[in-house]
N, C-alpha and C positions, 0 to 999 in steps of 0.2 A: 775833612774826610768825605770823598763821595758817599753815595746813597751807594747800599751792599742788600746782598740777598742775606738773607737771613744764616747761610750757610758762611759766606765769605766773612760775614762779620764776626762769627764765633771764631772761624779759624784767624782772624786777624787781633782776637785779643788774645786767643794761646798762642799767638807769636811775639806779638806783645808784650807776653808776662815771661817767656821763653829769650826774649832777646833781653829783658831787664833781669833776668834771673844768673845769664850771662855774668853782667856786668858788673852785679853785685856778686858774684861769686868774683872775679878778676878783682875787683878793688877790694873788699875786705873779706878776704877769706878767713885771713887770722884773727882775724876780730872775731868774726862769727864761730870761729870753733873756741874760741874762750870764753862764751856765756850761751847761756841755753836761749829759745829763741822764745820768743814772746807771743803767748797765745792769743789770736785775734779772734777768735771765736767768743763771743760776749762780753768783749773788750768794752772797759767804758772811758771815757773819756779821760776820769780822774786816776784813771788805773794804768793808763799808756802815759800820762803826763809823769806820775811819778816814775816808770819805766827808763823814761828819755832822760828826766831829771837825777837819775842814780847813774846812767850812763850804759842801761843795758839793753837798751836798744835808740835807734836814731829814727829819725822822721821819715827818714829813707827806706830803711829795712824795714818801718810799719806799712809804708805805702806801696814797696815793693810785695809785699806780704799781701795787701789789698787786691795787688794786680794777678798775683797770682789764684787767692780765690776767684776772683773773676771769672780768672780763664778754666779754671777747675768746675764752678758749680753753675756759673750763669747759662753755660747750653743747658738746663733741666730750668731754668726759671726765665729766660728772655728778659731779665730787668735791667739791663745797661743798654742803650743805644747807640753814643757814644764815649771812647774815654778819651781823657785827658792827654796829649804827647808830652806835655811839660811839665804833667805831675813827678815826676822822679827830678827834674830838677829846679820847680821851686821848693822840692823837698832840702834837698841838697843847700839850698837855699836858708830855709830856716834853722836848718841843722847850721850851717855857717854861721847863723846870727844867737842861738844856743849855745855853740862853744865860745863866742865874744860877750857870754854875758848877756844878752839881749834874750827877755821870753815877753811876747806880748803878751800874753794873757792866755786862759785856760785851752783856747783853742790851737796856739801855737804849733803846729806840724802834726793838724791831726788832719787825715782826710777824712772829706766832704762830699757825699752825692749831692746833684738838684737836677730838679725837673726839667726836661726838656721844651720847655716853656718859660724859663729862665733866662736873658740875654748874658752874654758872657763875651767882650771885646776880645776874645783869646781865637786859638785855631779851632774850639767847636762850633759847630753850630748851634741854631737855636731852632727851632722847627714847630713846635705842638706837634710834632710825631706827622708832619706831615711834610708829603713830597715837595706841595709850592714851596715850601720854603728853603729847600737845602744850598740852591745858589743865591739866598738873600744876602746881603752884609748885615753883622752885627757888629758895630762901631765900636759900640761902647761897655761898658759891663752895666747890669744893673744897680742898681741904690744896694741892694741888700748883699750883691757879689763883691761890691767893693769893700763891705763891710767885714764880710768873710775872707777877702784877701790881706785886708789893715788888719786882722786879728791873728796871723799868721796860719790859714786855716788851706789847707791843700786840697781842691778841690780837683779829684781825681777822677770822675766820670759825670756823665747826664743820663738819665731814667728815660727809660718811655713810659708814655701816659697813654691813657684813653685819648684819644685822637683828637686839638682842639681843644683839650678838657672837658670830654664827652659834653659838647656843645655844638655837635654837627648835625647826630641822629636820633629821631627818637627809638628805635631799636639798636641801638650799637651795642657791643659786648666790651663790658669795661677791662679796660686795657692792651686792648687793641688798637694800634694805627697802621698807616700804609708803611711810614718808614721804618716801620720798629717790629710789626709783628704781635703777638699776644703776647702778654706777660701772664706766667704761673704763679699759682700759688706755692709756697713755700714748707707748708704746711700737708696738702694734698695737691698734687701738682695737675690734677685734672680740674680742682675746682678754682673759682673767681678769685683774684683778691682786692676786687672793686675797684676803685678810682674816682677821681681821676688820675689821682697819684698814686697808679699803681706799680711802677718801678722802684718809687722809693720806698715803698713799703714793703713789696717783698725783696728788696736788697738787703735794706736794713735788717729784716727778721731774720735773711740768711747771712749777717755779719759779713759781708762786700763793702762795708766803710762801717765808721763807728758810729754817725749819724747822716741826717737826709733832710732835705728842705724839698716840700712838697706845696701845693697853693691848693687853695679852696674859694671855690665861689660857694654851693653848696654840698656839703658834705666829702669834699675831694681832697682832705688832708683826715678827719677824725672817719671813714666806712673803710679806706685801706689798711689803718692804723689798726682798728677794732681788725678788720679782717682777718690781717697780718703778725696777729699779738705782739705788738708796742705801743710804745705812747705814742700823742700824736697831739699838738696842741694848736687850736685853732685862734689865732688870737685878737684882742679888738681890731675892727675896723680902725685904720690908722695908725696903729702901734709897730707896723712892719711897711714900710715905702712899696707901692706899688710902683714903680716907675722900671722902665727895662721889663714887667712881665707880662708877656702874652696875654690881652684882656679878655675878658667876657665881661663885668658887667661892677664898675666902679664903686658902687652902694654896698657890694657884698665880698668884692674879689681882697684876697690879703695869703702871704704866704707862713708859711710854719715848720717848725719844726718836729720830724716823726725819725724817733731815737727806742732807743730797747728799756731805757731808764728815763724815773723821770728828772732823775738828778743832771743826766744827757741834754735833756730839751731843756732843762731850764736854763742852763751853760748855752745853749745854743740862742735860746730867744734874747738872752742879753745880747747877743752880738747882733743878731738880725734887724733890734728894734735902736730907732735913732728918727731926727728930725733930717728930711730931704726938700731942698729949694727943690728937686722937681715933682715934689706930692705935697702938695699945703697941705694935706690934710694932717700929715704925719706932725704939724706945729703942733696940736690938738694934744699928742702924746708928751709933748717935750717935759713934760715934769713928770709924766710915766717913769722917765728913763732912769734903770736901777738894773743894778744887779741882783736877776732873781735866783740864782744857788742860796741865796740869802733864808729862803723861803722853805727849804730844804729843811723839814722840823717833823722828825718823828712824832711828834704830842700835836700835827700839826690839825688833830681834829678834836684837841679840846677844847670847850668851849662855843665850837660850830654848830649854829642849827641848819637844817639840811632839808631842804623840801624835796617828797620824795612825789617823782613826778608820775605818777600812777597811771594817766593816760597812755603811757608807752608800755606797761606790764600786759599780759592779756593777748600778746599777738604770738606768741611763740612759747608755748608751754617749758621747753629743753632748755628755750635764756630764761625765764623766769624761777626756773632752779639750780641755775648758776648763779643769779644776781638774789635773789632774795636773801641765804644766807650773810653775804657781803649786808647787808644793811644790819643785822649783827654786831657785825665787825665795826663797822662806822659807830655804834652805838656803845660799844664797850671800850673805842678809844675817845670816849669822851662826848659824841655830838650826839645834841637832839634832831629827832628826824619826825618830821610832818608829812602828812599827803597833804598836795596839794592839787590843784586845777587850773587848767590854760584854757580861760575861756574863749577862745578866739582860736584853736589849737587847729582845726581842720576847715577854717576860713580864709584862709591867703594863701594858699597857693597857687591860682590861678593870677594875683594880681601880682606874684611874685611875679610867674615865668612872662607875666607881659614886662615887666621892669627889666627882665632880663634880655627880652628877644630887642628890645629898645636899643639898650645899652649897647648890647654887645655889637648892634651894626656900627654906633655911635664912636665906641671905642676903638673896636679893630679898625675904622677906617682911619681913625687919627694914628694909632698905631705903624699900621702900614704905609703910611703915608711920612711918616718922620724918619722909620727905618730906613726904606728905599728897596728897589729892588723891582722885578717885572711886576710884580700881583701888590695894586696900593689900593685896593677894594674890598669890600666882602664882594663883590660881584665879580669880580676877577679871578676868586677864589673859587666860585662855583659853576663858573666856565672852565676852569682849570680842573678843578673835580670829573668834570660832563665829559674833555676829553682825554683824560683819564683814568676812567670810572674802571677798566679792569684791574687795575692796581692800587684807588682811592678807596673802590666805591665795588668790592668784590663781594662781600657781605651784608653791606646796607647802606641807604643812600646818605641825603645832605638834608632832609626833611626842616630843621633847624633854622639850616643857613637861608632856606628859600622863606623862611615864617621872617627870620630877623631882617631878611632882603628888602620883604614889602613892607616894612614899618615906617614910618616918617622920623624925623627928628624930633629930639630931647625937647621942645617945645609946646608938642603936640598934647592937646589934652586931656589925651586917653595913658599916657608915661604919667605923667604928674599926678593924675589919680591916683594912678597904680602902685605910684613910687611910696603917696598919703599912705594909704590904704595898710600894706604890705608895712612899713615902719608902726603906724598908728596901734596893727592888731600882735605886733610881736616884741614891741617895747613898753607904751601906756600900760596898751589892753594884755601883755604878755609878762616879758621878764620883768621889766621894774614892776607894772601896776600889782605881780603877784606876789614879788618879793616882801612889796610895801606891807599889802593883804597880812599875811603871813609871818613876816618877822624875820626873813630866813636869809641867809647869806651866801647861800648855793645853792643849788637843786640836783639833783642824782638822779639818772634812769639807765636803762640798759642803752648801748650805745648803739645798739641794732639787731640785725640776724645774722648769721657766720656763711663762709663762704656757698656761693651756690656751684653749681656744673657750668662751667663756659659752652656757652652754646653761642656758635658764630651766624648759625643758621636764624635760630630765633633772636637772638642779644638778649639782653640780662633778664631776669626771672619777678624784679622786684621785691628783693624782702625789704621787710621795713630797719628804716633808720630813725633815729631821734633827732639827726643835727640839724634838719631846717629853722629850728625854733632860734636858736644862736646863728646860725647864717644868715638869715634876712635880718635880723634886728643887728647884726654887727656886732655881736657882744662871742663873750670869748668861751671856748670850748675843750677838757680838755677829755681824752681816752685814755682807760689804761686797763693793760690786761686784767682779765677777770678770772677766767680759766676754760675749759674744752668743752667741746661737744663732739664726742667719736670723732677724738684729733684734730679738731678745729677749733680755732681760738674764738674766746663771747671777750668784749669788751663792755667796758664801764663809764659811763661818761660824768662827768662833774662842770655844770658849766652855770655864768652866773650874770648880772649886771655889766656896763662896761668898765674897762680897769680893772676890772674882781681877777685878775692873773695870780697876785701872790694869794689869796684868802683859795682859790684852786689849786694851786701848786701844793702850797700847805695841808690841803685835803688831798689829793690825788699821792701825794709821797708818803705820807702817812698809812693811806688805804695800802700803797704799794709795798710797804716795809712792813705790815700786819700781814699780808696773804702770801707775797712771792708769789703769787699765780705764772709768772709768764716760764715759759719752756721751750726751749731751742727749736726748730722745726727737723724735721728727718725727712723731708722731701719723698713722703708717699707717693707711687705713680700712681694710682687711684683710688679712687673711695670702696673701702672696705664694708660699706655696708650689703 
C-alpha cells in the first residue's frame, strides 16, 4: 500500500470494511440471520474459540467484524497504520481447515495486531512508522510472524508506533510517526498512550483485534499497556526470537504480548516463544518452552512472597491510592509481601543509554543492510530525515540518530563498560542480588503514571515508569490493570528473575481475577478536569 495522508487512509479502511461487508452479506447471508452475531467488544480469545467451535460464528465473520471496527472507531484513535488485504481470506482459510477437522491450536482464526516494526513477507509493509522505509522489500516474515501464522492466527492489521521505537528524538511525542500520525488515547483521546507501542495498545483497549504483539527495548510494550488498561507482558531476553524486528539495541530488544486478559497474553506468549536458527540466543530458552494458560491459577498467589518495591511509591500521590489497597488484595490471597530496596535503582541509566546509542547504530546497520532497499545505513537514514524534514521531522528532530551516528563499533571500550556496568547494577546488584537478600519470588510496584496531554510541540512530559529495572537486566515484566484516575487507567506491574514468567502469570491472574479492575474505554474527546 502506498504512503496515505492521514485522511485517504481512514477513508480507505471504511471502504475496506464496506467492500468486505459486501461480500459477507452476498455469501452468507442466511447464515447470518440464523444466529445472533458475536460480540467483539471484550472478546477473549477462549470465548471466540468456543464461538467458532459450537458453529456460531466463523473466523471470517469474527475478522470481518474486526474490519469493520476498524473502520467505525480507528478515525477517533489513529492506531492502525496498515491493514491486512488477505486477512479475510487466510480467514476463509482456517475456517476451511475448521470444518475438515483441523484446529491448530488456541490461536486458530483469531485475528492479530503487530507493530509496525515487525517484518512480515506478505503485501504490508514494515516501516517503524517511517517514510524511508515504505518502498523497502520485506522478504521474509519474521521468527515470531511465522509462528503466529503456524498457529493458525489471522493477522489482520499493523499499529503505528512512536516513530523508530521512539529511538530518533529526545523530545518526540509518543506515538507519533511521519507515516502514521499520532495515535490517541482510547481512554481520553486528547491524552498520550505512550509507547513505543502505542497502536497496539490503544487498539487493543478499543477491542480492534482480540490481541497485539508490541516490542520493547525500554518500557515500550509494559507504559502503553499500563497507559492503555491491559496487560502487557514483557518477557525474558530470549524467550521471544528477535530476528525479522526492527532493532534498537540487542541486550534489551524482545517482543510481547499486550492483550485485555491475562489469560489472552498467556495464550499468546506460548505461541510467540520457540528456539530460532537466526537468534541463538532464543537456544537459551529452549527448555523454557511450555504452555503458559498452564499457569492460569486463581490461588495463583498462595504461598508467594512478594517484594514490594517501595522506591517507585512516593512519585505520584493519585497511583499510590490506587495501588496501595491492591497490596491488600495480594496479601489475603495468600502472599507475603516485603519492602524491599534497589540499591543500584538510579545508577544506570546513563550507561544504559550508552549501550543503546552503540547498539542501535550496530544493529540497524546489519539490519538494513540484509533487508535491502535505497537506505542500508543509519546514516542514510538521517540524510533522508534532513531532506525530508517537513514531513519526518515537522515536530522534532533526529537528536538520537546523530548521538548513535557518532559511536564507534561494539568493540570499542567505552560499549563494553557500559554494557558491564548497566547488567552488573540490574541483575547482581539488582533483581537476583535482591531477590536472594530478601527471599521473594517477585516484586510489585506501580507500573507508572497514567496518560499525559500529547503535546507535539513540547513531546512528552515524563512521568515516571518502573520498567527500566526488568528492561536492562532482560528479565521479564508483566502489567495488569489496576484501576482509574479521573478515567484513566494506573497499572500494576509484577516482574521477577529470568524465566520467573509462570511464578508472574500465576501472580498477575490471580491479582486479575480478585479486582476485575480493567473497564472498556468510551473514548473521551478531552480531559474533563
Amino acid at each position: 500500500m502506498k504512503n496515505m495522508s492521514n485522511i485517504d487512509r481512514r477513508e480507505f479502511l471504511r471502504s475496506s470494511a464496506a467492500v468486505g461487508l459486501g461480500l459477507m452479506a452476498a455469501n452468507s447471508a442466511s447464515a447470518i440471520a440464523d444466529r445472533p452475531p458475536v460480540e467483539l467488544e471484550e472478546a477473549t480469545v477462549a470465548g471466540l474459540q468456543a464461538a467458532m467451535s459450537s458453529g456460531q460464528t466463523t473466523a471470517r465473520e469474527i475478522t470481518q467484524g474486526y474490519l469493520t471496527r476498524i473502520a467505525e472507531i480507528d478515525k477517533k484513535l489513529n492506531s492502525i497504520i496498515e491493514l491486512n488485504p488477505d486477512a479475510l481470506s487466510i480467514a476463509e482459510a482456517m475456517d476451511r481447515e475448521r470444518n475438515a477437522g483441523k484446529v491448530r491450536g488456541p490461536l486458530h482464526g483469531i485475528p492479530v495486531l503487530i507493530k509496525d516494526n515487525i517484518d512480515t513477507g506478505d503485501k504490508m509493509k514494515t516501516t517503524a512508522g517511517s517514510l524511508a522505509l515504505v518502498d523497502a522489500p520485506t522478504p521474509k516474515d519474521a521468527f515470531i510472524v511465522e509462528q503466529l501464522r503456524n498457529a493458525g492466527a489471522i493477522i489482520i492489521a499493523k499499529t503505528n508506533l512512536s516513530e523508530w521505537a521512539n529511538f530518533r528524538s529526545t523530545k518526540s511525542s509518543s506515538g507519533w510517526s511521519g507515516r502514521g500520525g499520532q495515535t490517541h488515547n482510547p481512554y481520553i483521546l486528547d491524552r498520550n498512550p505512550c509507547g513505543s507501542s502505542s497502536g497496539s495498545g490503544s487498539a487493543v483497549a478499543a477491542s480492534l483485534a482480540t490481541v497485539a504483539v508490541g516490542t520493547e527495548t525500554d518500557g515500550s510494550v509494559i507504559c502503553p499497556s499500563a497507559t492503555c488498561g491491559i496487560v502487557g507482558i514483557k518477557p525474558t531476553l530470549g524467550l521471544v526470537s528477535r530476528s525479522g524486528i526492527i532493532p534498537i539495541a540487542h541486550s534489551q530488544d524482545t517482543a510481547g504480548p499486550m492483550c485485555r486478559t491475562v489469560a489472552d497474553a498467556a495464550a499468546l506468549l506460548t505461541v510467540l516463544t520457540g528456539t530460532d536458527t537466526r537468534d541463538t540466543i532464543t537456544s537459551a530458552a529452549t527448555q523454557q518452552k511450555k504452555d503458559y494458560t498452564q499457569f492460569l491459577q486463581r490461588d495463583g498467589l498462595r504461598g508467594a512472597k512478594i517484594g514490594v518495591a517501595r522506591q517507585f511509591f512516593g512519585r505520584n500521590d493519585k497511583v499510590d491510592k490506587v495501588i496501595e489497597p491492591h497490596l491488600q488484595i495480594l496479601k489475603d490471597g495468600g502472599a507475603t509481601l516485603v519492602d524491599v530496596e534497589f540499591p543500584k535503582l538510579r545508577d544506570f541509566g546513563d550507561a544504559e543509554y550508552e549501550v543503546l546509542l552503540f547498539e542501535f547504530k550496530d544493529d540497524l546497520n546489519k539490519y538494513l543492510a540484509a533487508r535491502g532497499g535505497q537506505h542500508k545505513t543509519l546514516k542514510d537514514l538521517i540524510d533522508f530525515n534532513n531532506r525530508n524534514a517537513e514531513k519526518e521531522m515537522p515536530y522534532f528532530g533526529q537528536e538520537i540518530f546523530a548521538a548513535a551516528e557518532a559511536k564507534a563499533g561494539l568493540e570499542d571500550r567505552a560499549y563494553r563498560l557500559a554494557l558491564l556496568q548497566s547488567k552488573l547494577m540490574t541483575q547482581e546488584q539488582g533483581i537476583d542480588g535482591v531477590a536472594a537478600k530478601y527471599g521473594v519470588d517477585a516484586f510489585v510496584a506501580p507500573s507508572g503514571g497514567v496518560g499525559w496531554n500529547t503535546d507535539l510541540i513540547n513531546g512528552d512530559c515524563g512521568v515516571f515508569e518502573s520498567s527500566s529495572l526488568s528492561a536492562v537486566s532482560g528479565y521479564p515484566n508483566i502489567t495488569v490493570p489496576a484501576g482509574y484516575i479521573q478515567g484513566l487507567p494506573v497499572g500494576i506491574s509484577f516482574f521477577g528473575k529470568a524465566f520467573s514468567e509462570p511464578t508472574l502469570i500465576k501472580i498477575a491472574y490471580a491479582f486479575e481475577q480478585a479486582t476485575k479492575a480493567r473497564k472498556k474505554p468510551q473514548f473521551i474527546p478531552t480531559y474533563p478536569g
